[in-house]
C-alpha positions as CSV (number, residue, x, y, z in Angstrom):
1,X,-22.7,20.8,-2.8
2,X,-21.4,16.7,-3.4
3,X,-22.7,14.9,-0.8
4,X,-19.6,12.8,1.2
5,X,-18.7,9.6,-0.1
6,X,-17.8,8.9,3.2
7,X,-17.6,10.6,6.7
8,X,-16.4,9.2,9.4
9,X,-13.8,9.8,12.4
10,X,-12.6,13.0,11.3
11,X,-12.2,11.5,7.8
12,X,-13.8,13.2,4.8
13,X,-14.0,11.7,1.4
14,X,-15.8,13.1,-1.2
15,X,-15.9,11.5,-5.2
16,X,-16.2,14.8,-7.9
17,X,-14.1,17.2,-9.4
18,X,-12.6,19.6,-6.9
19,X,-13.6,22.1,-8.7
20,X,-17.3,21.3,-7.8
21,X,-16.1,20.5,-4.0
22,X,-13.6,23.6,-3.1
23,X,-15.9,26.4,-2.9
24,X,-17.9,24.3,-0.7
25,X,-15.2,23.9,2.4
26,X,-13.1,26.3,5.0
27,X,-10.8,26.4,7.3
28,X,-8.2,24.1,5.6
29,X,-5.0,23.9,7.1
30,X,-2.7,22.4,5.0
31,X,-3.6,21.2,1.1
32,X,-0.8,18.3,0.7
33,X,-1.5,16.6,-2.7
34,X,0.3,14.7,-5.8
35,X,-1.8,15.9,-8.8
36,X,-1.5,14.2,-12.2
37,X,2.0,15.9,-13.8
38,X,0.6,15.8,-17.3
39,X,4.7,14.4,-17.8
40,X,6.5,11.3,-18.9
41,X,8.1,12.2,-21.6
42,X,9.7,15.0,-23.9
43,X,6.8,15.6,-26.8
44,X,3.1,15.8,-26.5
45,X,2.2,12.3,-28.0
46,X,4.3,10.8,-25.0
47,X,2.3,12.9,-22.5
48,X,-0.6,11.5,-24.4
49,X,-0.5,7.5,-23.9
50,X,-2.1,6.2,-21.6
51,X,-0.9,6.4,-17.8
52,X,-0.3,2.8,-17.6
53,X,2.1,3.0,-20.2
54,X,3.7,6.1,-19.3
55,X,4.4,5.3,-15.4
56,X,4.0,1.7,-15.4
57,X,7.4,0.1,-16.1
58,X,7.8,-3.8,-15.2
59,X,5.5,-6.2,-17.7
60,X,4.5,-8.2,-15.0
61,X,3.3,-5.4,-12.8
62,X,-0.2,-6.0,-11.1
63,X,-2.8,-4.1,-12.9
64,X,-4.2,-0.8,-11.4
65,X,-6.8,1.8,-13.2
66,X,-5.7,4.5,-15.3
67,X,-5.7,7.7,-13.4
68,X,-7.6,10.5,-15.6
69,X,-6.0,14.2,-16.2
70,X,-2.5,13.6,-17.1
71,X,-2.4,14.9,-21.0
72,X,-3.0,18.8,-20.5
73,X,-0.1,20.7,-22.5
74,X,2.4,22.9,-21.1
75,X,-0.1,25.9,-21.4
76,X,-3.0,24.2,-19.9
77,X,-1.5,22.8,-17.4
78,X,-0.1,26.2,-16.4
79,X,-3.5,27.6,-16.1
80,X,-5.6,24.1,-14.8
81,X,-2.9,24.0,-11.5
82,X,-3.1,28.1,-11.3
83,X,-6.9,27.7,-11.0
84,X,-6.7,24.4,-8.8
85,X,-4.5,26.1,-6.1
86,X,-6.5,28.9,-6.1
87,X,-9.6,27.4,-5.3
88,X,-8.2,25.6,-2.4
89,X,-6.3,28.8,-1.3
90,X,-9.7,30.3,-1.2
91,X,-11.0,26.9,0.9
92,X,-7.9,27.5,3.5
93,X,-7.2,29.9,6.3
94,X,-4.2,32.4,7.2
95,X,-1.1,30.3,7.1
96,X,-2.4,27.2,5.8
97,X,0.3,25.4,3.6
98,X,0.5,23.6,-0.1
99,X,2.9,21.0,-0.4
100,X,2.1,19.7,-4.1
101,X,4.2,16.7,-5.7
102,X,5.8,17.1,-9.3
103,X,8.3,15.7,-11.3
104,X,11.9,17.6,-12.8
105,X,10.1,18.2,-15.9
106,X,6.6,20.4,-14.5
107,X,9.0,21.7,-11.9
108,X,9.1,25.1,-13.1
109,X,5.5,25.1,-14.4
110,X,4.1,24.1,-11.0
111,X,6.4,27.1,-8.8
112,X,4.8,29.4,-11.6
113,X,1.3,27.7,-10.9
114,X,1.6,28.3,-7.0
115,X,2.3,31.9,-7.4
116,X,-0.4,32.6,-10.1
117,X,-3.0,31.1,-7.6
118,X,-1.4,33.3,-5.1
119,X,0.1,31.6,-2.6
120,X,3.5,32.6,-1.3
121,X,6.0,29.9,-2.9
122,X,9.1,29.0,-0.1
123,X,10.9,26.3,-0.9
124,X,11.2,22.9,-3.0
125,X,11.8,19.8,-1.2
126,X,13.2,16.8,-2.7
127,X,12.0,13.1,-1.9
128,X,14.7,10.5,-3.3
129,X,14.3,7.0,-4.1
130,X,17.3,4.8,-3.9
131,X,17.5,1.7,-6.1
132,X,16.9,3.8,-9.4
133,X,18.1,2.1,-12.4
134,X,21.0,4.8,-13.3
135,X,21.5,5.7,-17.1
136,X,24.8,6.3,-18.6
137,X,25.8,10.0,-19.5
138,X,22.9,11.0,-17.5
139,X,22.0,12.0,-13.9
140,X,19.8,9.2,-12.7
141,X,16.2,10.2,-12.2
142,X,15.6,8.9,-9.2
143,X,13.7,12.2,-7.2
144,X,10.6,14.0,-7.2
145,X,9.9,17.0,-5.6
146,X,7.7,19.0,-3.6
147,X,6.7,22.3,-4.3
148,X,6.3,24.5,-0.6
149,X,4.3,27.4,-0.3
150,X,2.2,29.1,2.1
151,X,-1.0,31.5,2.2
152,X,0.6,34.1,3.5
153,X,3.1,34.0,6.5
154,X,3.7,30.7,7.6
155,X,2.8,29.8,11.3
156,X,6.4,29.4,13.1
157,X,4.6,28.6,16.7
158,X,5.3,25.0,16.5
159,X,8.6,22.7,16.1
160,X,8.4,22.3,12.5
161,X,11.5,22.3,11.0
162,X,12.1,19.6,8.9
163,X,15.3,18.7,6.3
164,X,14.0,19.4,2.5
165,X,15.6,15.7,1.6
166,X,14.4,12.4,2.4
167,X,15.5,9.1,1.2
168,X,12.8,6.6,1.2
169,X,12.2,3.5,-1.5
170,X,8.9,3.7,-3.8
171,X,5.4,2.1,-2.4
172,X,6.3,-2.4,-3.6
173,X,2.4,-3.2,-4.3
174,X,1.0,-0.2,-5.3
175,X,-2.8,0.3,-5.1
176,X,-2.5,3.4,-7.5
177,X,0.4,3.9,-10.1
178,X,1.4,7.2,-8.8
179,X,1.0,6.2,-5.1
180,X,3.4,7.4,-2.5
181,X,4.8,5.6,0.6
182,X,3.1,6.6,4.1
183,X,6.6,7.3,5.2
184,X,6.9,10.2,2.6
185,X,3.8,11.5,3.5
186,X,4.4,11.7,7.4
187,X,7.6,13.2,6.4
188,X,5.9,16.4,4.3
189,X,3.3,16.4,7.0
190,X,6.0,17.6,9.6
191,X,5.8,21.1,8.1
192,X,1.8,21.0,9.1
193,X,0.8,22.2,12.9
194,X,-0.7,19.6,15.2
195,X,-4.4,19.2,14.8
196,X,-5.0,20.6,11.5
197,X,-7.4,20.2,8.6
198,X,-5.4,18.2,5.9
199,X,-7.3,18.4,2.8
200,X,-5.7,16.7,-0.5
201,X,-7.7,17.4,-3.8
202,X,-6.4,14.6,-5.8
203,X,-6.5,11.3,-3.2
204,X,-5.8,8.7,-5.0
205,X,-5.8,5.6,-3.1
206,X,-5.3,7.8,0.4
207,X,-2.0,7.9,1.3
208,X,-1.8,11.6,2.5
209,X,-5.2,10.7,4.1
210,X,-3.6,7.7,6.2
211,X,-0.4,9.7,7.0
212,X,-2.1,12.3,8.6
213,X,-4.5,10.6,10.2
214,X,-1.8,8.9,12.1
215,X,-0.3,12.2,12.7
216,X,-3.5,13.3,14.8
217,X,-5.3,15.8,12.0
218,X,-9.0,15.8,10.4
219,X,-8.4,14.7,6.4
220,X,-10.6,15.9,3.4
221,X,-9.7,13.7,0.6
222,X,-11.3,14.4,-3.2
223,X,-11.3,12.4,-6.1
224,X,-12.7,12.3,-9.5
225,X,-12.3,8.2,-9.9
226,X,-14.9,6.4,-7.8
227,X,-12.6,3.2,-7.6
228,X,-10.2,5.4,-5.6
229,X,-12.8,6.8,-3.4
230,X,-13.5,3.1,-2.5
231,X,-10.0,2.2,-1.9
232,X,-9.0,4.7,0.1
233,X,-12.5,4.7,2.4
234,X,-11.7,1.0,3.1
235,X,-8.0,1.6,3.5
236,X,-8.7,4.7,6.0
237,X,-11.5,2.4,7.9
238,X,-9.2,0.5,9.0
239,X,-7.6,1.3,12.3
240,X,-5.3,3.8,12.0
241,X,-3.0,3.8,15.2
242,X,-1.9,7.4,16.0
243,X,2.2,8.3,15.6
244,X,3.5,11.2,17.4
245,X,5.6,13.2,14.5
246,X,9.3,11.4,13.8
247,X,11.9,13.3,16.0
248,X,14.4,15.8,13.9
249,X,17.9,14.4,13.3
250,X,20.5,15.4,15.8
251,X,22.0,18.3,13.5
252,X,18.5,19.7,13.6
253,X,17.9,19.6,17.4
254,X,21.2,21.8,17.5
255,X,19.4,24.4,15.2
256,X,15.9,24.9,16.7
257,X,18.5,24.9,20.6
């Protein structure tokens, strides 16, 4: 078993594969993750470049490290998510949740991936990002999605009902390319019950791990990069005040009445 990179507080971070870490851990109760899409654009030699160029669009963007794993094929990326998902199924408990990110084009390959590693797929939920520069003849591609599922039946004991749309602008100052905004996070989180294990196999700079540290669970974070593992240790020792879980909209509060 990989030693922790670093424990502390209820945080867990560990630099490896997850591979190597997975059959190692238990009780998981909710694997919420953004794992390299292997996307950006329409032919293999575009999913080949490098991440940088692929994600990274302004010239005068701060740099940030390349991100490894993003150039599997259609096939292989199939069968590296079904494998993935399965190990951490195997690392969760009854009703624990997967909320995995992807994009409109490893949308279908991903709710294929989810029900090869046999969880229960339920829903897609769509985070969109105003301000997207709009192309003409085109819907704008200004979303990405999450991919719901659940390890069998999903616990309904808590008030967890939560829209499957948020607007919310991308991360200004990115410490990763890829990174997603706290908000975002806390929102997906709403679907987890209080006090759980949050465990997210790809970390990246720790932006799951902050969110739902603030939301009152115990994180597991993984990553393969040990730049990330720094970053997000010294972003997730800072003090991280807890937030009581945003309040549903009005139309919602009529529902769960």
């Amino acid at each position: 078993m990989i030693q922790p990179y670093h424990s502390h507080g209820g945080i867990v971070i560990y630099h490896g594969d997850c591979f190597d870490v997975l059959p190692a851990l238990s009780g998981v109760g909710a694997v919420v993750t953004d794992p390299p899409y292997s996307s950006g654009g329409q032919f293999r030699g575009d999913r080949m470049a490098q991440t940088t160029t692929k994600y990274v669009n302004s010239d005068t963007a701060a740099y940030r490290p390349e991100f490894a794993g993003d150039n599997r094929d259609q096939r292989s990326f199939l069968v590296w998510c079904s494998l993935w998902m399965m190990a951490a199924r195997h690392a969760s408990k009854d009703g624990a949740v997967l909320c995995s990110f992807t994009d409109w084009r490893q949308l279908p390959t991903l709710t294929d991936a989810v029900q090869c590693g046999g969880w229960v797929w339920r829903n897609i939920a769509t985070w969109w990002k105003p301000g997207i520069r709009m192309q003409r003849g085109q819907f704008s591609h200004s979303a990405e999605y999450v991919v719901f599922a659940s390890n069998g039946p999903v616990d309904s004991d808590f008030d967890g009902a939560v829209q499957n749309v948020y607007r919310c602008g991308p991360v200004d100052e990115k410490r990763h390319i890829a990174e997603k905004p706290v908000d975002v996070m806390r929102w997906i989180l709403s679907v987890v019950p209080p006090s759980s294990v949050v465990l997210d196999p790809f970390m990246g700079s720790g932006s799951t791990l902050e969110a739902a540290k603030m939301m009152g669970h115990s994180v597991i974070g993984i990553d393969s990069d040990e730049r990330y593992c720094e970053i997000a240790a010294k972003r997730l020792a800072q003090e991280v005040l807890p937030l009581e879980p945003a309040e549903p909209e009005p139309e919602q509060q009529q529902l769960l009445a």
